[in-house]
Each structure stands twice: as structure tokens, then as C-alpha cells.
C-alpha positions, 0 to 999 in steps of 0.5 A: 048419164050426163046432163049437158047444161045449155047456157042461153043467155036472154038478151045479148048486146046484139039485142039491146043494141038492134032495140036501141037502134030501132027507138032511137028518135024516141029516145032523142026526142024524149031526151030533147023534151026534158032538156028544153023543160029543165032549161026553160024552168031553170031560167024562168025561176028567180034567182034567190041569194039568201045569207044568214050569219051568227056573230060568237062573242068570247069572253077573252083573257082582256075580260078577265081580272089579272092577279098582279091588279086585285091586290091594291085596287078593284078590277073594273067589272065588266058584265057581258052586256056591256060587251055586247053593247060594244059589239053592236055598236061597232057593227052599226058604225058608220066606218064599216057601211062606208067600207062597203 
């Protein structure tokens, strides 16, 4: 005995397409609510820029006693407060806020 399997499929596009048909001023009208939401909350939020940045400060080979100096004399010892003092106040001169 054979058994012939029948293959039905549930819902085939004829289906889905008559259903999309039959709603589709609900599915219009639904779609132009979240629209008219989504700009009008997009423009009545304010617009906020916000940034924030970190300054690395290196110790570079400048810092650095060369060999060829501390034979005679003393390298001039430099503390990284004093490089970060320099720093700042190369940031806060009034040179760079005139620039802007």
C-alpha cells in the first residue's frame, strides 16, 4: 500500500495578498499615526550637542637627559608638573581663543 502524501500549503501569497488588500486603510492609517508621532516628537525634542575631550600628554625624547650633556654639566631636571603647567597655559592663552 502506498500512501500518497498531500501537501497543502496553509496560507499561499493569494491568501496573504487578498488579507493585505482587505486591511489596507488600517495598515495606512496606522503607518501615518507612527509617522506623524515620530516627526512631531523628533522636532519638539531639543537638540542637544555635547563634547567632551581627554588631552594625552607624552613625555617625548626633548624631556629626556641626552648622553653626549651629562658628562660636564647637569641636565636641567624637568618634573612633569612643570610640563603640564606649560601645557595649560598654552591652552588658556589668549592666542588660541582668538583663533576661534
Amino acid at each position: 500500500m502506498e500512501k500518497t502524501v498531500q501537501s497543502t500549503e496553509t496560507h499561499n501569497l493569494r491568501d496573504i495578498l487578498t488579507i493585505l488588500f482587505k486591511h489596507q486603510y488600517k495598515i495606512l492609517i496606522i503607518f501615518l499615526i507612527v509617522l506623524i508621532g515620530t516627526i512631531t516628537y523628533a522636532l519638539k525634542v531639543p537638540q542637544l550637542y555635547e563634547a567632551k575631550s581627554t588631552i594625552l600628554i607624552k613625555y617625548g625624547r626633548e624631556y629626556l637627559p641626552r648622553p653626549e650633556d651629562s658628562g660636564t654639566r647637569q641636565a636641567p631636571a624637568v618634573t612633569p608638573t612643570t610640563i603640564i603647567n606649560g601645557e595649560i597655559s598654552i591652552l588658556t592663552s589668549l592666542d588660541l581663543f582668538q583663533g576661534l
